[in-house]
FIFI-316113 format. One record per residue: residue number from 0; y, z, x of N, C-alpha, C, O in turn. Coordinates in nm, 4 decimals, padded with zeros to 6 digits. Last residue first. Layout:
<milums>
MILUM, NUM, Y, Z, X, Y, Z, X, Y, Z, X, Y, Z, X;
...
</milums>
This chain:
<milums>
MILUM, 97, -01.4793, 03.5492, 06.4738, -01.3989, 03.6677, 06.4259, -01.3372, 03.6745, 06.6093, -01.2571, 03.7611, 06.6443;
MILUM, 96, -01.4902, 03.2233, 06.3600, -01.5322, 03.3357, 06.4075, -01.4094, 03.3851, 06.4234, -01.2963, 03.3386, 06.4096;
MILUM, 95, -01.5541, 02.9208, 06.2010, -01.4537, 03.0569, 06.2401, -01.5347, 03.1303, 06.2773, -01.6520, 03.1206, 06.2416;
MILUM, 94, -01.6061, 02.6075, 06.2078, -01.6721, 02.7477, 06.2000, -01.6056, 02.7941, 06.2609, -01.5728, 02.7492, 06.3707;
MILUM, 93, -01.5587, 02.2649, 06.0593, -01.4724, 02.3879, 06.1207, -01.5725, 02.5502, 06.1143, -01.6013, 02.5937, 06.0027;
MILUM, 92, -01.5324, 01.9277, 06.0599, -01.6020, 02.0355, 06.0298, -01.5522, 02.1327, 06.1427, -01.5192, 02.1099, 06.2591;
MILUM, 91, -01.3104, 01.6476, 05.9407, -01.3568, 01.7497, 06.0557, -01.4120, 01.9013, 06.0026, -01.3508, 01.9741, 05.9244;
MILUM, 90, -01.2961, 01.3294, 05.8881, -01.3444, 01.4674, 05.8386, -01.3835, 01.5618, 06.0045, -01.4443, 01.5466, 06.1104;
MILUM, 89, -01.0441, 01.0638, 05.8573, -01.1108, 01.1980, 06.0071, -01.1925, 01.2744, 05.8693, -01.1408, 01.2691, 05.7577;
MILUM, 88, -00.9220, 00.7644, 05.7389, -00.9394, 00.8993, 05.7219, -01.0292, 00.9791, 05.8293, -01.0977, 00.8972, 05.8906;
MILUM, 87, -00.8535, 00.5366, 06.0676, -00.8669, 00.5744, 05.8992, -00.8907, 00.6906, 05.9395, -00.8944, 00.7414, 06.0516;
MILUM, 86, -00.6890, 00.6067, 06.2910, -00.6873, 00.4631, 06.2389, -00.7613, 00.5174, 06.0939, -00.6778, 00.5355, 06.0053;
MILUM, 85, -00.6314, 00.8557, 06.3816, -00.5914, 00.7320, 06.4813, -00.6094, 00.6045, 06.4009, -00.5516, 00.5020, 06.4370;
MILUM, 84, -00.5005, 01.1333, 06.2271, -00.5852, 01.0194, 06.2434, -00.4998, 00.9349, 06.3381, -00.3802, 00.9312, 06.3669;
MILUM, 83, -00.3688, 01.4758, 06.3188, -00.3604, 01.3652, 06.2953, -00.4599, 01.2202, 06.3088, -00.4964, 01.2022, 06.4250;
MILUM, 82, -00.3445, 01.8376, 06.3204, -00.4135, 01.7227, 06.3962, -00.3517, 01.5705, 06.2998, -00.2820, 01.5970, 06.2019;
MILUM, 81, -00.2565, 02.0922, 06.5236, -00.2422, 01.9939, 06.4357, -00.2988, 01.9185, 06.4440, -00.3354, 01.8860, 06.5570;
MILUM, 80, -00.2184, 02.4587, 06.5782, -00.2639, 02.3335, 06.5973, -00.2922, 02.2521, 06.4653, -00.3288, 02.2921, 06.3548;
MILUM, 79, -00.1329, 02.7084, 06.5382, -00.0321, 02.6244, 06.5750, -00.1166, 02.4480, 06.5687, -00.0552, 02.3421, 06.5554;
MILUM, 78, -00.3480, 02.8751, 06.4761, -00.2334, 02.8537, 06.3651, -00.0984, 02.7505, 06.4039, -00.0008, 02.7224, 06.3343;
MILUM, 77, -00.4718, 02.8226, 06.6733, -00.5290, 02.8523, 06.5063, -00.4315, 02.7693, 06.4034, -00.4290, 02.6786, 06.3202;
MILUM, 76, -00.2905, 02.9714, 06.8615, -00.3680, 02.8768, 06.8944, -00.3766, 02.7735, 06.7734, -00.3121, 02.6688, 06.7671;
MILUM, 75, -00.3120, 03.2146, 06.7973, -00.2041, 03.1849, 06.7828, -00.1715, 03.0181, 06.7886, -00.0750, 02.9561, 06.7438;
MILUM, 74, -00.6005, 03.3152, 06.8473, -00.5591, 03.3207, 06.6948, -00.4058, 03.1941, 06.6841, -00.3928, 03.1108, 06.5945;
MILUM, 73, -00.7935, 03.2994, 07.0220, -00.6980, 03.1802, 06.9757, -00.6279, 03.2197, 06.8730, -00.5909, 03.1285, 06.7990;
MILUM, 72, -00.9094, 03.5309, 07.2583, -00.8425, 03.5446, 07.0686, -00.7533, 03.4386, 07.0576, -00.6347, 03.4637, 07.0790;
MILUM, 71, -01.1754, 03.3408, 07.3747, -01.1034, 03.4414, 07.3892, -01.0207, 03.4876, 07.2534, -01.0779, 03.4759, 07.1450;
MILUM, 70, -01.4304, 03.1511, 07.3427, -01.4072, 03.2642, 07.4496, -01.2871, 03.3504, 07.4986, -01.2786, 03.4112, 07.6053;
MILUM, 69, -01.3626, 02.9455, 07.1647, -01.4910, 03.0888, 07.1340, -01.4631, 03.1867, 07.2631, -01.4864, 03.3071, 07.2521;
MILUM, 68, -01.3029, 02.6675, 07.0520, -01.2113, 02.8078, 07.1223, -01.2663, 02.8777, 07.0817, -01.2516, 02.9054, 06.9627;
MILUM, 67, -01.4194, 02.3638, 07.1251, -01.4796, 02.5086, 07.0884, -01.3481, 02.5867, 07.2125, -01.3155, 02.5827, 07.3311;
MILUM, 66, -01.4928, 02.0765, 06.9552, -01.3906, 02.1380, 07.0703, -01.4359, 02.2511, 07.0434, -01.4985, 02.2618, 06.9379;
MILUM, 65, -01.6676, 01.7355, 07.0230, -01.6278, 01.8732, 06.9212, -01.5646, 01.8947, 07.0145, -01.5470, 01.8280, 07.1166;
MILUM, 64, -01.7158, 01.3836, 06.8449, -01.7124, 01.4925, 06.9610, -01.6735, 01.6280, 06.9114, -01.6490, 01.6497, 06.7927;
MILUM, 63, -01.7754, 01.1826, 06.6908, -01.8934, 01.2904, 06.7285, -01.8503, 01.3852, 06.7995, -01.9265, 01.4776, 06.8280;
MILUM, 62, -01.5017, 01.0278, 06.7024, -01.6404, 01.0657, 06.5886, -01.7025, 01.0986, 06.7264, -01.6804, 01.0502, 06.8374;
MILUM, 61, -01.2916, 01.1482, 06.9433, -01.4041, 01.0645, 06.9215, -01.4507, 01.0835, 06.7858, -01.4249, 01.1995, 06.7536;
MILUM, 60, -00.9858, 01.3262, 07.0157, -01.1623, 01.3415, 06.9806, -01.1969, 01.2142, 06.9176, -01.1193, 01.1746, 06.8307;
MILUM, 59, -00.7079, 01.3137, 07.2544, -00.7860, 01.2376, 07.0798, -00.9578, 01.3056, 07.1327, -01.0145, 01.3211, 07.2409;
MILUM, 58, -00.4203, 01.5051, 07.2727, -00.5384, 01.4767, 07.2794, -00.6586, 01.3994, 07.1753, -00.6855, 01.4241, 07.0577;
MILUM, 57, -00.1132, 01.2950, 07.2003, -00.1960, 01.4038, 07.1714, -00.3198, 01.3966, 07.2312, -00.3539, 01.2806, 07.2547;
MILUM, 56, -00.0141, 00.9677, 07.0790, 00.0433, 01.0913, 07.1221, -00.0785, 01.1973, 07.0976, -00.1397, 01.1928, 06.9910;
MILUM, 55, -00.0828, 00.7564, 06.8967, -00.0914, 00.7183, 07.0157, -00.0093, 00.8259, 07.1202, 00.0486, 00.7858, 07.2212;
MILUM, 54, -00.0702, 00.8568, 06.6066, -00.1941, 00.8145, 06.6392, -00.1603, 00.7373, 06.7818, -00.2237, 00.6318, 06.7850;
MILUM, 53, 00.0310, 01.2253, 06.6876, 00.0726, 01.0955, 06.6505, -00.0641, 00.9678, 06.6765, -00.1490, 00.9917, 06.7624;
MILUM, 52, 00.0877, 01.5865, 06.6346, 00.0234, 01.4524, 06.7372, 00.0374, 01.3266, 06.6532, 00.0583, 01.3457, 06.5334;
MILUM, 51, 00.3907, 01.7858, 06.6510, 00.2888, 01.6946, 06.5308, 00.2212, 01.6238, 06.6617, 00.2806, 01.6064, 06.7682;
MILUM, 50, 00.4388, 02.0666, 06.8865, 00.4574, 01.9203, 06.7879, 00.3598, 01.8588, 06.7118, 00.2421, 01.8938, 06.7203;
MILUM, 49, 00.3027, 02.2904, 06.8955, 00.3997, 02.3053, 06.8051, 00.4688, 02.1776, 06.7526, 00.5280, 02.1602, 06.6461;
MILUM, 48, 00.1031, 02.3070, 07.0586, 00.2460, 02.3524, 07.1110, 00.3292, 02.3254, 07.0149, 00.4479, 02.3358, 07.0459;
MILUM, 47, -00.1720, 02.1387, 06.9895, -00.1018, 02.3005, 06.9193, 00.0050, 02.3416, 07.0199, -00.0315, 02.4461, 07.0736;
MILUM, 46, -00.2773, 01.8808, 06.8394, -00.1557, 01.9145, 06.9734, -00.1390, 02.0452, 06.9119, -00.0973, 02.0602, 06.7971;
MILUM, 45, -00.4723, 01.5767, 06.8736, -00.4273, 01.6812, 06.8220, -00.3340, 01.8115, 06.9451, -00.3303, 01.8231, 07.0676;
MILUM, 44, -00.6284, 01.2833, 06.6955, -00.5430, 01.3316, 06.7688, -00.5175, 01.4621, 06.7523, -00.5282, 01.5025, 06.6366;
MILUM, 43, -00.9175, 01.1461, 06.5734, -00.8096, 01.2442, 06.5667, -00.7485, 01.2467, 06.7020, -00.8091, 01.2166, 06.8048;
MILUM, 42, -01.1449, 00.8849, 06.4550, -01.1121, 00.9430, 06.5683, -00.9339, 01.0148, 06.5155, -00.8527, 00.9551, 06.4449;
MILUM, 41, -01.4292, 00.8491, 06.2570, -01.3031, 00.8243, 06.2967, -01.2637, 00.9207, 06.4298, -01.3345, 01.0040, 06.4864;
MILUM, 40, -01.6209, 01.1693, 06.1239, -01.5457, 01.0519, 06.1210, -01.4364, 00.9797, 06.2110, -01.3440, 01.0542, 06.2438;
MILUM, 39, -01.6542, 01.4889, 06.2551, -01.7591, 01.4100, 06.1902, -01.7400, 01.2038, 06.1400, -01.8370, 01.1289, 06.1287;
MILUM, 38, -01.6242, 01.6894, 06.4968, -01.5111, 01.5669, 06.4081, -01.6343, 01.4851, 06.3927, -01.7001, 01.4293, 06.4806;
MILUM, 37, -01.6008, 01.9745, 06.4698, -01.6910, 01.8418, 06.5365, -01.6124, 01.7746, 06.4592, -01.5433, 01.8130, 06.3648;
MILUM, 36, -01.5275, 02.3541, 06.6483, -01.4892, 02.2196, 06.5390, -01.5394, 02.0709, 06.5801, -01.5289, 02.0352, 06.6975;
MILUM, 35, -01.5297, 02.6581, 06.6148, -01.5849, 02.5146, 06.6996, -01.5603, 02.4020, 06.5766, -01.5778, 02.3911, 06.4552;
MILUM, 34, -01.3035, 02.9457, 06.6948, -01.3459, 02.7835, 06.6210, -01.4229, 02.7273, 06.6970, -01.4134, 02.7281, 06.8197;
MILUM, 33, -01.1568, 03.2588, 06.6551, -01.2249, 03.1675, 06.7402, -01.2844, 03.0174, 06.6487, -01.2959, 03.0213, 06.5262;
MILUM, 32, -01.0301, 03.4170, 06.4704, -00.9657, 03.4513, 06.6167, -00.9872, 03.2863, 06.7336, -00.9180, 03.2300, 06.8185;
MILUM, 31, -00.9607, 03.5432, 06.1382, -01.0413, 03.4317, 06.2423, -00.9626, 03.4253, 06.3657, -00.8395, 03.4282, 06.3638;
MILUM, 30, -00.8978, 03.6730, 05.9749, -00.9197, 03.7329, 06.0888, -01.0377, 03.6504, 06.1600, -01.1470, 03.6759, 06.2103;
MILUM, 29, -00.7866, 03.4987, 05.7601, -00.6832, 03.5805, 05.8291, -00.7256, 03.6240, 05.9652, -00.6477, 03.6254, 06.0605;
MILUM, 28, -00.9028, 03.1540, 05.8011, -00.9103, 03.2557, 05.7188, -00.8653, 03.3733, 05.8070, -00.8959, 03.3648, 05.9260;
MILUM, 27, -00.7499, 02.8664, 05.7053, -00.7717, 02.9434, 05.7715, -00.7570, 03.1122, 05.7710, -00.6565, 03.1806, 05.7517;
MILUM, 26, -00.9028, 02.7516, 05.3686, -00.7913, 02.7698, 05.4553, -00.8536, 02.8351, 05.5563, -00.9712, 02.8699, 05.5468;
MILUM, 25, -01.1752, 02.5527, 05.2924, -01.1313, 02.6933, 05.2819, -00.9916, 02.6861, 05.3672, -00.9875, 02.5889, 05.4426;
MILUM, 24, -01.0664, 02.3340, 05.3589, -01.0987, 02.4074, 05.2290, -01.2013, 02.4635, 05.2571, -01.3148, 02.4176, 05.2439;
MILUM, 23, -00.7328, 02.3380, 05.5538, -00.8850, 02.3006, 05.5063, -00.9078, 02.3665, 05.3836, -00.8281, 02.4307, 05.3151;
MILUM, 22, -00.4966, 02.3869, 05.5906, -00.4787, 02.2691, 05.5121, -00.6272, 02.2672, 05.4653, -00.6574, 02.2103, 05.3604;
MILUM, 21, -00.4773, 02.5144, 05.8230, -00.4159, 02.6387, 05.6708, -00.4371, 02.5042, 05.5465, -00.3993, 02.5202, 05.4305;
MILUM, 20, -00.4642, 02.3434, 06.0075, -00.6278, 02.4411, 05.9722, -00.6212, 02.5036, 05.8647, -00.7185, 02.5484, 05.8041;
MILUM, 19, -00.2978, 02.0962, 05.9219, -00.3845, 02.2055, 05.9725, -00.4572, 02.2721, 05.9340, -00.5173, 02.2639, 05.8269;
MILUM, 18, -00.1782, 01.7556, 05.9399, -00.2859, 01.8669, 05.8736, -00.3096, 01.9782, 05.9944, -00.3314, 01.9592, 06.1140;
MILUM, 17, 00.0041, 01.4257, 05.9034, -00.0618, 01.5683, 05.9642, -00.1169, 01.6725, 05.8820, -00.1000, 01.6732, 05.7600;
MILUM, 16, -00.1565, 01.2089, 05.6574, -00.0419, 01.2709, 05.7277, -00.1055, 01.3730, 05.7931, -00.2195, 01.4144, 05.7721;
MILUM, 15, -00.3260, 01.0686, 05.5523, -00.1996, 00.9764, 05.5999, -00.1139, 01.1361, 05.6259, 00.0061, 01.1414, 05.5988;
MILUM, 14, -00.6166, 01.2505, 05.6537, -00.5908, 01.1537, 05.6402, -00.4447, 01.0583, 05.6702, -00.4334, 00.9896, 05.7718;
MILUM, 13, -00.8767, 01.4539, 05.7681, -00.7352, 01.4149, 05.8341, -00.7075, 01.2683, 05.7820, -00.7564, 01.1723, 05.8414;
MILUM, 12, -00.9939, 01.7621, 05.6309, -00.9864, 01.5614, 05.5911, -00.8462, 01.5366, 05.6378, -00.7396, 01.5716, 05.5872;
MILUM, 11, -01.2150, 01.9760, 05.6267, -01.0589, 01.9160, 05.6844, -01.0820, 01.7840, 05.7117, -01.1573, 01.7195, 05.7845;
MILUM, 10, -01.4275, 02.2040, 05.5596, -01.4478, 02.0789, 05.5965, -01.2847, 02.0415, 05.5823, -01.2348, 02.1120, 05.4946;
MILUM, 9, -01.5174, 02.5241, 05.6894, -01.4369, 02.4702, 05.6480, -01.4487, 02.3413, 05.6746, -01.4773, 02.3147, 05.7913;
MILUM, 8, -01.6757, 02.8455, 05.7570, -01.6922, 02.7123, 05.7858, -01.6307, 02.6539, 05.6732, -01.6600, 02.6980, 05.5621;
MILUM, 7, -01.6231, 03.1959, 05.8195, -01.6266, 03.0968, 05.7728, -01.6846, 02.9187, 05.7909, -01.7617, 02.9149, 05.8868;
MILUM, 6, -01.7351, 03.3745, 06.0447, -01.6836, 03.4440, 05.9150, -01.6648, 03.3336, 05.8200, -01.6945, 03.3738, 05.7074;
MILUM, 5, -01.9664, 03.4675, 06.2975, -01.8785, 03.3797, 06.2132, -01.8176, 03.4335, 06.0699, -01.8634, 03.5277, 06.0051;
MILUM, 4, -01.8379, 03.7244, 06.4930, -01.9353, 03.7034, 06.4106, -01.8504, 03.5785, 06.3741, -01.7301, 03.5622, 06.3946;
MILUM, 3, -01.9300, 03.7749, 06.8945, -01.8590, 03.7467, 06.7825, -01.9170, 03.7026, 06.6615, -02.0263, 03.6467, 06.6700;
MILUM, 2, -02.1745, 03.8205, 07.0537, -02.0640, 03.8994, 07.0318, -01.9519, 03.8892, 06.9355, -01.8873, 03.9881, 06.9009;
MILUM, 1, -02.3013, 03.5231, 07.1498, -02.3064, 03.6385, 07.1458, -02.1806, 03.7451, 07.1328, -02.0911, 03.7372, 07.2170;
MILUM, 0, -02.3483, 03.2442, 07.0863, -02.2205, 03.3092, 07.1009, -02.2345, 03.4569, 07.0666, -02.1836, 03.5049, 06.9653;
</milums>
């Protein structure tokens, strides 16, 4: 990913309720623009228009799968998206970029 720097990486435990990115540990950090994120457990749901996802509502990720907003300024993106479990606790791993 040429051209952008990372600035963080954050682990996010989707457990009995919704969560966002301002929920990881580390939070989402101010001049993060871009993400790749792998969902290391279980399977998530997730929706950034501003509703909650539900465990049979939303796009779902797999254990193993990832998502990557690296090719433009998600910022608004970032900060709107949610996620939710489909059946037990989710860990999801998170790298920011600028």
């Amino acid at each position: 990913m040429q051209g952008i720097n990372i600035i963080d990486y954050a682990t996010l435990s989707v457990a009995d309720s919704i969560v966002a990115l301002t929920d990881g540990s580390p939070t989402l950090p101010d001049a993060a623009k871009r993400m790749y994120l792998t969902v290391e457990t279980d399977a998530v749901r997730w929706r950034a228009d501003g509703t909650n996802p539900a465990t049979d509502e939303g796009h779902q990720l797999a254990s193993g799968d990832s998502i990557s907003f690296t090719g433009a300024n998600y910022r608004q993106l970032l900060e709107k998206i949610r996620f939710s479990k489909v059946s037990t606790t989710a860990a999801l791993k998170i790298t920011y970029y600028d």
